[in-house]
ZAMILUM-189331 format. One record per residue (C-alpha): residue in three letters; x, y, z. Coordinates in pm, whole numbers, plus 50000, padded with zeros to 5 digits. Layout:
ALAXYZ...
//
This chain:
UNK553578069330683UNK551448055930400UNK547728067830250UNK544868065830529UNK546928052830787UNK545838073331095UNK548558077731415UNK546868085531796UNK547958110432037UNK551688113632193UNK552198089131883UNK556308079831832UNK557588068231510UNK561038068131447UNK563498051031176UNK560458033831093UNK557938027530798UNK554658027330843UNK552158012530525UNK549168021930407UNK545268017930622UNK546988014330948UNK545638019031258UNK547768032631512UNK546818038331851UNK547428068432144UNK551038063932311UNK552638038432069UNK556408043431999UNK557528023431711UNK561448029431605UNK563708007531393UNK560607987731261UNK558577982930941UNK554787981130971UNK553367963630672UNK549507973630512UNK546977968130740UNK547877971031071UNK546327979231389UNK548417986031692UNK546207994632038UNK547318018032300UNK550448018232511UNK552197992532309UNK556207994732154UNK557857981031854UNK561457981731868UNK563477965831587UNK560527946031432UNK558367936231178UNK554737937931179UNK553497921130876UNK550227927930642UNK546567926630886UNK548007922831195UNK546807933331544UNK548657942731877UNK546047949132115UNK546697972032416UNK549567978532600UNK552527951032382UNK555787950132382UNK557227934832048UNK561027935432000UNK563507922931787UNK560547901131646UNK558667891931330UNK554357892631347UNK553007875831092UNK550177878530869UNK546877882331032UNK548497872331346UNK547057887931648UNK548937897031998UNK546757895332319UNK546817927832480UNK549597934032789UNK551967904132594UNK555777910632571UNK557447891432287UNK560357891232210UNK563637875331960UNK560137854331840UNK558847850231478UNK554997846531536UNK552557832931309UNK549527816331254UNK549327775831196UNK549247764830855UNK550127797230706UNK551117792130335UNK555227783230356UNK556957765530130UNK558367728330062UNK556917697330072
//
C-alpha cells in the first residue's frame, strides 16, 4: 500500500498493489490487481484480476474483473465490467 493512500473498514486487499494517494472505500476487496496513483474506489465494489490505472474512480458498489480502467476514467456506481479495457475518447495512443 503506498504513502497517504487511506483503506475503509472490512477493507480486503490481497495479491495486490495498491499506489500512492488512493482512496479506498469501506467493504472493497481487491485481489490479483494493481491500483495505480490516484485512485478512488467507493464502497461495496471488487477488483479481481485488474488494473486500475493513474486518477481513476469506481463509484459505489462495481464489479471490475479481468479488466483494464484507464486513466481518469470513471465507472458509474452499481456497473459490472468485465474482460473490457475502458478508457476515455481521445486519450493519447499512439500511431498515425
Amino acid at each position: 500500500v503506498g504513502a497517504s493512500s487511506a483503506l475503509g473498514a472490512r477493507c480486503s486487499v490481497k495479491k495486490s498493489i495498491i499506489g500512492k494517494h488512493c482512496k479506498i472505500g469501506a467493504y472493497v476487496k481487491i485481489s490479483n490487481s494493481i491500483i495505480m496513483d490516484h485512485v478512488t474506489i467507493g464502497e461495496r465494489c471488487t477488483v479481481t484480476n485488474s488494473v486500475i490505472c493513474n486518477h481513476a474512480f469506481l463509484l459505489e458498489q462495481c464489479a471490475v474483473r479481468d479488466s483494464s480502467i484507464g486513466v481518469s476514467y470513471s465507472v458509474p456506481a452499481k456497473t459490472e465490467v468485465k474482460n473490457e479495457q475502458l478508457c476515455l475518447q481521445g486519450g493519447g495512443g499512439g500511431g498515425g
